[in-house]
C-alpha positions as CSV (number, residue, x, y, z in Angstrom):
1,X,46.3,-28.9,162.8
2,X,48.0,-29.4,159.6
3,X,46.7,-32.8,157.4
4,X,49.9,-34.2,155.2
5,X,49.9,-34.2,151.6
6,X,47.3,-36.2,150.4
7,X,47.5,-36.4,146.8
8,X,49.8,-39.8,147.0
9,X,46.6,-42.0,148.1
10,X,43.9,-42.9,146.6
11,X,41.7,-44.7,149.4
12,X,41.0,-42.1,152.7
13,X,40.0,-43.9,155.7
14,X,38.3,-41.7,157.4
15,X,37.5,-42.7,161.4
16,X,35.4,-40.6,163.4
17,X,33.2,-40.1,166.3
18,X,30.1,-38.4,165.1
19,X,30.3,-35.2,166.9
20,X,33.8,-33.9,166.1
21,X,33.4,-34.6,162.2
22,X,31.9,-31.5,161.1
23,X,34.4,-29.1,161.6
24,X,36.7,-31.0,160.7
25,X,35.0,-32.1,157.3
26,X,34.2,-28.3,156.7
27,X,38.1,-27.4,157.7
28,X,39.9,-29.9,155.2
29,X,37.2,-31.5,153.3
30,X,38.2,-29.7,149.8
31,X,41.6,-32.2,150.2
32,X,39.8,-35.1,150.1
33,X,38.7,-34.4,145.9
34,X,39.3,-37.3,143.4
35,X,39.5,-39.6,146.4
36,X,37.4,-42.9,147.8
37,X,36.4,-42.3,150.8
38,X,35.7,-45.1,153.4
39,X,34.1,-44.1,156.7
40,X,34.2,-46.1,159.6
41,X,33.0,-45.3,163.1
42,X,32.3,-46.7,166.5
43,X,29.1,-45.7,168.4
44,X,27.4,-46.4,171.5
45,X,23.8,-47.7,170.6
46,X,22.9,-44.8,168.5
47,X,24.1,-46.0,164.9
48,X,25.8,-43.9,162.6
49,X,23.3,-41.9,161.9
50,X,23.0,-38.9,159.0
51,X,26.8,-38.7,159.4
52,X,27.6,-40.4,156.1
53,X,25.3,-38.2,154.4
54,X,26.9,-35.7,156.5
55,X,30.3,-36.5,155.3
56,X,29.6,-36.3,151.3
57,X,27.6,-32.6,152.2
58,X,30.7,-31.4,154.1
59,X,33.3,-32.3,151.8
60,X,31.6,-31.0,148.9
61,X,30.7,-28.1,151.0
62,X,34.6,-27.5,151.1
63,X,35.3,-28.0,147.6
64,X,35.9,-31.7,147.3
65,X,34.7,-33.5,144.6
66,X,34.9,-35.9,142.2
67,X,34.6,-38.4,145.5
68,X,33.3,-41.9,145.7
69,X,32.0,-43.6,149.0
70,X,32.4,-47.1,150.5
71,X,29.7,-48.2,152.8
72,X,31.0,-47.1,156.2
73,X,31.6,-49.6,158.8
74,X,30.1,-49.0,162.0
75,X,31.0,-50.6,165.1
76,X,29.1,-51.0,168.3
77,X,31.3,-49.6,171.2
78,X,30.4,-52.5,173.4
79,X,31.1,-55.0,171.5
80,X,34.7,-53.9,169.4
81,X,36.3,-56.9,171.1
82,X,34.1,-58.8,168.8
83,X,34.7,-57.0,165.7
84,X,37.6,-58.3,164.2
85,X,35.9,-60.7,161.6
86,X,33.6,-57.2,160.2
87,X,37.2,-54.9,160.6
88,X,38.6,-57.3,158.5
89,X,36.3,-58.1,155.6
């Protein structure tokens, strides 16, 4: 996998299931410097976990920095039909 250029934006939204962000994050995280970053997620009853702290270790891990972090949005599996108002804000 290749990611495009990234220098043109400033905002990354970055969507992910728990388990398949590491690699990723320690793969391409030094792309994501100078950047805010705004996680979001859906999860089945477990939460988000460590994986925002996760996410800011991995990236910097990589060579990103310079980074800031939104809250990430995290949204219960079961329920994403009821989401839309929390997506949107």
């Amino acid at each position: 996998m290749q990611l495009p250029d990234l220098s043109q934006y400033d905002t990354i939204y970055l969507g992910y299931q728990t388990w398949a962000m590491n690699a990723f994050l320690l793969e391409y995280g030094g792309e994501f410097s100078n950047k805010e970053i705004a996680p979001f997620l859906s999860e089945g009853g477990y939460g988000s976990g460590d994986s925002t702290e996760l996410i800011r270790e991995f990236i910097a891990r990589d060579g990103g920095k310079n980074n800031t972090y939104t809250s990430a949005l995290v949204v219960d599996g079961n329920r994403v039909d009821e989401s839309d108002v929390e997506v949107k804000r």
